[in-house]
Backbone as JSON Lines, residues from 0, in Angstrom:
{"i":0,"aa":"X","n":[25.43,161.45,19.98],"ca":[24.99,162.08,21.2],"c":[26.1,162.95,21.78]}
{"i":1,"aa":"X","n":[27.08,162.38,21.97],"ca":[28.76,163.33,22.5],"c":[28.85,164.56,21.49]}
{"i":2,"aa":"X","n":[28.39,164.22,20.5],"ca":[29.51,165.32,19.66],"c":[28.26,166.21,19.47]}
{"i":3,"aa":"X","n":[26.77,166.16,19.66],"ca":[25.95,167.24,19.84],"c":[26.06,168.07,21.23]}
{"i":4,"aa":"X","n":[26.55,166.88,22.47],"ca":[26.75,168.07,23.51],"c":[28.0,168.62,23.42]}
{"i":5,"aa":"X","n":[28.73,168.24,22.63],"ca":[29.92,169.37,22.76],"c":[30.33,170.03,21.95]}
{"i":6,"aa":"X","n":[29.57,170.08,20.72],"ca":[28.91,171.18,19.83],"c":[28.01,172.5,20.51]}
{"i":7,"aa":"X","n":[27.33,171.76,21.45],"ca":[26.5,172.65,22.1],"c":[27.41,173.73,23.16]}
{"i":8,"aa":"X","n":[28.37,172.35,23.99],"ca":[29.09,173.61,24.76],"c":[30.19,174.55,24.21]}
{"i":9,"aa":"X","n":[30.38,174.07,22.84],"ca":[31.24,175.37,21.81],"c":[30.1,176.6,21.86]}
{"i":10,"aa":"X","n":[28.7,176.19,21.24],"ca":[27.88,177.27,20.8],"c":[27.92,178.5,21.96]}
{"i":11,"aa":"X","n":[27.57,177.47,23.53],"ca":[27.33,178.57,24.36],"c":[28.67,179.18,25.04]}
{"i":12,"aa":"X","n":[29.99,178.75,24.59],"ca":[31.22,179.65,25.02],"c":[31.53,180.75,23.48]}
{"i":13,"aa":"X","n":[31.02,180.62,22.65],"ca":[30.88,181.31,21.6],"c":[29.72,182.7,21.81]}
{"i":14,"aa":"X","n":[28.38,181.74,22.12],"ca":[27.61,183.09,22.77],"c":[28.1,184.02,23.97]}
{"i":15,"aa":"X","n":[28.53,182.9,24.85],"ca":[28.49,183.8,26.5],"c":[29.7,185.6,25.96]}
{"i":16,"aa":"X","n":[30.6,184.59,25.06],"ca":[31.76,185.64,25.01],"c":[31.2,186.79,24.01]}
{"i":17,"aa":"X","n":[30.76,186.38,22.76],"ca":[29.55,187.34,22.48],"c":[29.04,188.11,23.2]}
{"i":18,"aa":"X","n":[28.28,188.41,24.2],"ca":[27.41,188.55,24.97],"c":[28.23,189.42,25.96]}
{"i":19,"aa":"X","n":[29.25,189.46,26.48],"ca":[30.48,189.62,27.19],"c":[30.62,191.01,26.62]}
{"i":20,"aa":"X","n":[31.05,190.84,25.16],"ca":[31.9,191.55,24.14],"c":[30.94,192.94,24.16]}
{"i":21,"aa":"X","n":[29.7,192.57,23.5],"ca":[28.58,193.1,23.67],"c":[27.97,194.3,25.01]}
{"i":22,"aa":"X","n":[28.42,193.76,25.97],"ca":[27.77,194.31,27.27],"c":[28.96,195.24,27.78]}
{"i":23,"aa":"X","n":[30.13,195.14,27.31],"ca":[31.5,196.24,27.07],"c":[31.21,197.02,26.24]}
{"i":24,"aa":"X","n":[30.09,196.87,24.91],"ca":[30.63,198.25,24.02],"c":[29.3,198.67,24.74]}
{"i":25,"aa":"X","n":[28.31,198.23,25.16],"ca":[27.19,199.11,25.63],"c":[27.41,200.45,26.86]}
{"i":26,"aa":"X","n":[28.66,199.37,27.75],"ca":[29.18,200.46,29.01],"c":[29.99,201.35,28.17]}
{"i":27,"aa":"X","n":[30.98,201.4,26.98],"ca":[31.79,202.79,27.15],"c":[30.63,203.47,25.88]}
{"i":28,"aa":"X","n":[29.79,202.37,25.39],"ca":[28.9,203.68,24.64],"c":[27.81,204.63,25.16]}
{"i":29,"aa":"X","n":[27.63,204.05,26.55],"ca":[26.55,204.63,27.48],"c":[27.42,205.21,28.62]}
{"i":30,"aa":"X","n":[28.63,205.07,29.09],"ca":[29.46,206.36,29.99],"c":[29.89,207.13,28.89]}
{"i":31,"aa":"X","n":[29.95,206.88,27.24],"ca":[30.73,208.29,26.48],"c":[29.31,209.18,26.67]}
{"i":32,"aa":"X","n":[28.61,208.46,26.49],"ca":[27.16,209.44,26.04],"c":[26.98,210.68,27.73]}
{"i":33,"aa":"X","n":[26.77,209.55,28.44],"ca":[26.74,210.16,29.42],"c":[27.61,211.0,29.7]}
{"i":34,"aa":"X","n":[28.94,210.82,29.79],"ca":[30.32,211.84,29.6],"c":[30.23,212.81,28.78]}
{"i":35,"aa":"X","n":[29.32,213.3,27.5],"ca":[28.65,213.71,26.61],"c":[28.16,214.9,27.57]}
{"i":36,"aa":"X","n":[26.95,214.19,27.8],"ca":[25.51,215.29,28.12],"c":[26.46,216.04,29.69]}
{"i":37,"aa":"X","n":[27.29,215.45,30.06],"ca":[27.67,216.35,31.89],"c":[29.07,217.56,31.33]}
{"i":38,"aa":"X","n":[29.12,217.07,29.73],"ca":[30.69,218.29,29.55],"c":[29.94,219.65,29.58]}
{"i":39,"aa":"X","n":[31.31,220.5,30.2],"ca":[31.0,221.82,29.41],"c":[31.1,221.8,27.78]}
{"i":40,"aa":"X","n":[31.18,221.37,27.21],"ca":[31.52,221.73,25.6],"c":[30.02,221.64,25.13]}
{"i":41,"aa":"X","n":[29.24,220.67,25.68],"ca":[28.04,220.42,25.39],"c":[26.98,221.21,25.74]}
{"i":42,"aa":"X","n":[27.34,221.56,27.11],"ca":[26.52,222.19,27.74],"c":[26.36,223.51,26.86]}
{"i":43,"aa":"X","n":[27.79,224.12,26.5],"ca":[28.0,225.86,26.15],"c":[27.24,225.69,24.77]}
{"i":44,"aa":"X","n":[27.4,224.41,23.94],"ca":[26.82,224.83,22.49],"c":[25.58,223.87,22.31]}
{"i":45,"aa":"X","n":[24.85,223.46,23.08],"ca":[23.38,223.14,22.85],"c":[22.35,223.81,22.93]}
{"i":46,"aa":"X","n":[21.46,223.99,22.38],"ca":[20.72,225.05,22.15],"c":[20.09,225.17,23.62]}
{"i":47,"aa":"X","n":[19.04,223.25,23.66],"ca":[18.68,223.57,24.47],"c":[19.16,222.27,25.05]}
{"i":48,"aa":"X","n":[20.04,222.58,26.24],"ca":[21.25,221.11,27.46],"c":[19.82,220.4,27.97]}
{"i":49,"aa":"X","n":[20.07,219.29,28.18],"ca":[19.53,218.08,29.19],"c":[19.9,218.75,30.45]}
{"i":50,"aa":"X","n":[19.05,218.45,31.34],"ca":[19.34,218.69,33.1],"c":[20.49,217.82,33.14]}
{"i":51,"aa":"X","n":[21.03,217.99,34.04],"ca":[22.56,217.4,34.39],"c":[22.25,216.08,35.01]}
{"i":52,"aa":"X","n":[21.34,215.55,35.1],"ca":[20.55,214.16,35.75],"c":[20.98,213.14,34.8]}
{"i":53,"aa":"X","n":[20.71,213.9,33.59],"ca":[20.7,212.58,32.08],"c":[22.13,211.89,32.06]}
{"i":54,"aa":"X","n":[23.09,213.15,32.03],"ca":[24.13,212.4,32.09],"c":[24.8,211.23,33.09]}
{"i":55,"aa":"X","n":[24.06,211.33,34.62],"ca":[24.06,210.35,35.53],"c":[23.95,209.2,35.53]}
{"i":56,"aa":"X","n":[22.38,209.57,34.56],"ca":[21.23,208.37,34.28],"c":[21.6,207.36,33.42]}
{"i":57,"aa":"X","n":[22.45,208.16,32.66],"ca":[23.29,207.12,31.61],"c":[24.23,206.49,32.13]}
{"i":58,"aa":"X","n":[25.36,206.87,32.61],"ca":[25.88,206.33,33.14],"c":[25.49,205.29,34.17]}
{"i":59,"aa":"X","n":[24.61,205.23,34.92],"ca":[23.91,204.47,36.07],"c":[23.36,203.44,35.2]}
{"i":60,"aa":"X","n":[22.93,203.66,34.09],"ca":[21.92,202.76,32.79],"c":[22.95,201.68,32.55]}
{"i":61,"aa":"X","n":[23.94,202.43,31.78],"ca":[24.83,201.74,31.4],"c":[25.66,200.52,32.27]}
{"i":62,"aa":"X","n":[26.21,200.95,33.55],"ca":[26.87,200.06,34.47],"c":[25.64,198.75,34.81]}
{"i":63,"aa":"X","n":[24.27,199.24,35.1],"ca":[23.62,198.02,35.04],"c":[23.55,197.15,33.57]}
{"i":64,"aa":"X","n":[23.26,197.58,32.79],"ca":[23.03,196.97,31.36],"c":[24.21,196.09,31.44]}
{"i":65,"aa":"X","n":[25.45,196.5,31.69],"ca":[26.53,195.89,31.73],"c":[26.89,194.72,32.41]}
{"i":66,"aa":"X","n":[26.54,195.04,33.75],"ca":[26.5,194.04,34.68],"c":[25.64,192.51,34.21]}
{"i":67,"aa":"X","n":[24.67,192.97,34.09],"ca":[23.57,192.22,33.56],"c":[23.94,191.16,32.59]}
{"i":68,"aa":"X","n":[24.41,191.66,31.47],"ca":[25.13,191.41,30.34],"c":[25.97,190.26,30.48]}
{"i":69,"aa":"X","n":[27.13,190.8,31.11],"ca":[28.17,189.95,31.81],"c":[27.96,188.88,32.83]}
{"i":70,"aa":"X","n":[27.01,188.98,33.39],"ca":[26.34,187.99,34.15],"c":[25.53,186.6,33.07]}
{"i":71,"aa":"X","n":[24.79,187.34,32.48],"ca":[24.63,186.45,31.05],"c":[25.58,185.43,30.85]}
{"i":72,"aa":"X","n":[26.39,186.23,30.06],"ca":[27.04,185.73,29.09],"c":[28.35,184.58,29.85]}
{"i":73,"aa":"X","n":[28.81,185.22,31.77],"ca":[29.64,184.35,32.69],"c":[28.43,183.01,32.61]}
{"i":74,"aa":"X","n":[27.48,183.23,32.64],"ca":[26.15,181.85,32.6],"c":[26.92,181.34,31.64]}
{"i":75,"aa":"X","n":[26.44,181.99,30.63],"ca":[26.54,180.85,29.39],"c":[27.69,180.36,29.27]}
{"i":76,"aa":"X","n":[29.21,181.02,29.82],"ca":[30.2,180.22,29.67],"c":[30.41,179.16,30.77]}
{"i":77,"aa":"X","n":[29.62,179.06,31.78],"ca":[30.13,177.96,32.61],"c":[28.9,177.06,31.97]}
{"i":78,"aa":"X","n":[27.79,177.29,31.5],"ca":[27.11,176.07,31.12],"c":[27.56,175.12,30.57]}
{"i":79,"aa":"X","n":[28.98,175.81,28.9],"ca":[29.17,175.38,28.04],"c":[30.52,174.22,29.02]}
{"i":80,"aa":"X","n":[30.83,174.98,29.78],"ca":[31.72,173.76,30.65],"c":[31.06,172.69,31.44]}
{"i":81,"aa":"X","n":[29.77,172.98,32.11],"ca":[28.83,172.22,32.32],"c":[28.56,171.0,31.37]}
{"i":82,"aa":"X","n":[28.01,171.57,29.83],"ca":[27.66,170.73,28.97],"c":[29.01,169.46,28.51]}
{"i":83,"aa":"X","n":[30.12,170.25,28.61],"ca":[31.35,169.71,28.64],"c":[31.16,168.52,28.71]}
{"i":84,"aa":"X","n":[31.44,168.74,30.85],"ca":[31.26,167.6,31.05],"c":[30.67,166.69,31.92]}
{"i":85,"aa":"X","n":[29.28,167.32,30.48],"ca":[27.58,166.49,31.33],"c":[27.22,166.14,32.53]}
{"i":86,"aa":"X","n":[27.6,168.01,33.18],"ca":[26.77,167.89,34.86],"c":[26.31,169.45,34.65]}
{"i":87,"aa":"X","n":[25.41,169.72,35.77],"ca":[24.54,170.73,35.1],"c":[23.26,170.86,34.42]}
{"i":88,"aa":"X","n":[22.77,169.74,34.39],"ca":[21.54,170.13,33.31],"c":[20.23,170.94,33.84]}
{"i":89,"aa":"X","n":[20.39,171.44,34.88],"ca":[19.15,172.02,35.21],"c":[19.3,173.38,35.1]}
{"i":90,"aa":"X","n":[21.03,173.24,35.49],"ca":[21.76,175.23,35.16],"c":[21.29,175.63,33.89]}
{"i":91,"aa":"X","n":[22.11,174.43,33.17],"ca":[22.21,174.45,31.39],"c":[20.78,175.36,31.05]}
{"i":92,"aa":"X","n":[19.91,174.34,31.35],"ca":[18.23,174.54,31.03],"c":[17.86,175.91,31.06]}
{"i":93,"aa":"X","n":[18.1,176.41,32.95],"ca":[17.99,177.61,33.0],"c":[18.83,178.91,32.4]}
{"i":94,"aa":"X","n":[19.86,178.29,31.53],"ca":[20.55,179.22,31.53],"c":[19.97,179.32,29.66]}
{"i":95,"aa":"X","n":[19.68,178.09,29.19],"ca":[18.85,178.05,27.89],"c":[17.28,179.01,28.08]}
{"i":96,"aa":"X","n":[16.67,178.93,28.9],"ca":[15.74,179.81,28.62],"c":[16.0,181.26,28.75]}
{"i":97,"aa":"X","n":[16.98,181.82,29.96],"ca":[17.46,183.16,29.78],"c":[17.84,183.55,28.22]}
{"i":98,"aa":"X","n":[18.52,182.21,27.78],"ca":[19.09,182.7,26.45],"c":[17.84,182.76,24.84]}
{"i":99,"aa":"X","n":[16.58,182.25,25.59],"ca":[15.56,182.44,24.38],"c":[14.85,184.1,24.54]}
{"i":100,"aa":"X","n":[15.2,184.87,25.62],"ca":[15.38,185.94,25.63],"c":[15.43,186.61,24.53]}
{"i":101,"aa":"X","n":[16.61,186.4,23.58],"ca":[17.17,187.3,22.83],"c":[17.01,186.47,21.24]}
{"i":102,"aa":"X","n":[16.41,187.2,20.26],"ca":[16.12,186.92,19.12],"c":[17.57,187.35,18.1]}
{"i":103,"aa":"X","n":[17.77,186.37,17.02],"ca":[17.02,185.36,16.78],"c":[18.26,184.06,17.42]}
{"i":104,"aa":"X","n":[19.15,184.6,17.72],"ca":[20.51,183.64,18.31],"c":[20.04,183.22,19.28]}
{"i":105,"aa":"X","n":[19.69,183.59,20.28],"ca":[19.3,183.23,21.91],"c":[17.93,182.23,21.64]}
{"i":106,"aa":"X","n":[17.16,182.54,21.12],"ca":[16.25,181.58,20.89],"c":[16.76,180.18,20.32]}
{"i":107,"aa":"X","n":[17.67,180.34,19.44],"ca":[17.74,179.3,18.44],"c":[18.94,178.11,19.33]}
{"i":108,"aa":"X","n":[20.17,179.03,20.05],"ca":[20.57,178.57,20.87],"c":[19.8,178.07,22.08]}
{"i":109,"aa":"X","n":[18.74,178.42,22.55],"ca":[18.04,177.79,23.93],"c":[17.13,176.56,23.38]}
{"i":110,"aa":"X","n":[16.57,176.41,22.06],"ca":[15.82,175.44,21.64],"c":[17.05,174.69,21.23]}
{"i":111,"aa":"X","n":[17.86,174.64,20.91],"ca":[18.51,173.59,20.82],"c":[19.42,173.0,21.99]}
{"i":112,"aa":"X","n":[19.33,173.68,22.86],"ca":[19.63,173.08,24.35],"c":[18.64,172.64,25.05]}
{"i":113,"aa":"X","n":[17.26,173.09,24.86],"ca":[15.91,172.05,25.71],"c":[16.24,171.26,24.41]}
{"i":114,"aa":"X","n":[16.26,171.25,23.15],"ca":[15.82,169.65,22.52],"c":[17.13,168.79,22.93]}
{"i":115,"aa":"X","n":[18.03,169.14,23.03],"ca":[19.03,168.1,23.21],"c":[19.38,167.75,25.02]}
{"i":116,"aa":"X","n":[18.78,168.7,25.94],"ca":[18.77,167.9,27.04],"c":[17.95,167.03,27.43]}
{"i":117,"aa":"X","n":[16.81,166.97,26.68],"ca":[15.54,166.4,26.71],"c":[15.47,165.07,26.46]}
{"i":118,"aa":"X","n":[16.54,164.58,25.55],"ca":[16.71,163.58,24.91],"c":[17.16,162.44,25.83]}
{"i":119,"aa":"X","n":[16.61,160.8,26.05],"ca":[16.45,160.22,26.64],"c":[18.1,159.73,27.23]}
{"i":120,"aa":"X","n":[19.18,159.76,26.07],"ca":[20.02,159.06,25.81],"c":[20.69,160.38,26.29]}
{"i":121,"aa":"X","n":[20.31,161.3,26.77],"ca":[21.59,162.3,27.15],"c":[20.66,162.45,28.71]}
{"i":122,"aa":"X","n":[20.0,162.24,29.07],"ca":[19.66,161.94,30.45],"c":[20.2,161.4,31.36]}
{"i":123,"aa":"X","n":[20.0,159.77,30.54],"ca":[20.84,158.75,30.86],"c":[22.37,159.17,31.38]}
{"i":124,"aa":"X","n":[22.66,159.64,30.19],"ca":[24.65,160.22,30.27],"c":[24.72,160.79,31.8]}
{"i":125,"aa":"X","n":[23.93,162.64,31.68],"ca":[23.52,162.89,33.15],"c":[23.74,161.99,35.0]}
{"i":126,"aa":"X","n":[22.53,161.05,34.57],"ca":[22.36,160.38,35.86],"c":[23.86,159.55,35.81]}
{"i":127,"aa":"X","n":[24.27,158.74,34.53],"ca":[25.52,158.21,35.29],"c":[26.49,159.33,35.4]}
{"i":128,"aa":"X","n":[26.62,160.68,34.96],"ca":[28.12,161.34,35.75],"c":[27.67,161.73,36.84]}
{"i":129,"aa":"X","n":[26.31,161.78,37.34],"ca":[26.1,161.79,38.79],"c":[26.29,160.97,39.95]}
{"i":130,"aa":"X","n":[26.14,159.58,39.15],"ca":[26.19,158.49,40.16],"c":[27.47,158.36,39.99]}
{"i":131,"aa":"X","n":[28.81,158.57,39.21],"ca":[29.97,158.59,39.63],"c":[30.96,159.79,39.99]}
{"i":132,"aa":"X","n":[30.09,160.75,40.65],"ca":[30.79,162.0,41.47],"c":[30.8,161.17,42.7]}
């Protein structure tokens, strides 16, 4: 039972930082793009330029995608400290279904965090680190 939840809270400090890593190359690949479509260099040799909006839009795209991302993935790393040390399980949970979101890792990671919080003998664990906070 121990060494599946703390298998589990490796998986999700492995994802969150994933996820982290991930939501960084999306911001400088969505401000280059955007940095892209607003240059003059682009502007002078495209046949036919984007309105000067696109390049905004990307950028504006990007900083949310990012945010988002990182918000994720800060979840999944405090869960995995959560799972640590077995307080949390309702975060955990919620932070397991955000993570069935995303195919085929996020799924596989969130079903194996509802099957293993689910489990009678890790409940148990639960209620006593509650009753001794």
């Amino acid at each position: 039972m121990k060494n599946n939840l703390s298998t589990l809270s490796i998986l999700h400090y492995v994802y969150g930082g994933l996820i982290c890593l991930i939501g960084a190359a999306v911001l400088v690949l969505l401000l280059s793009l955007g940095n892209l479509f607003q240059s003059d260099w682009f502007l002078r040799n495209a046949e036919e330029a984007p309105p000067a909006i696109v390049g905004a839009l990307m950028s504006v795209i990007g900083w949310s995608v990012f945010v988002f991302l990182e918000a994720k993935g800060i979840a999944n790393i405090i869960s995995g400290t959560l799972l640590a040390k077995a307080r949390g399980r309702v975060f955990s949970q919620i932070v397991a279904g955000l993570d069935c979101l995303n195919i085929p890792f996020g799924i596989a990671l969130g079903i194996f965090t509802f099957i293993e919080l689910n489990k009678d003998d890790v409940k148990q664990l639960y209620a006593a680190q509650g009753a001794s906070v």
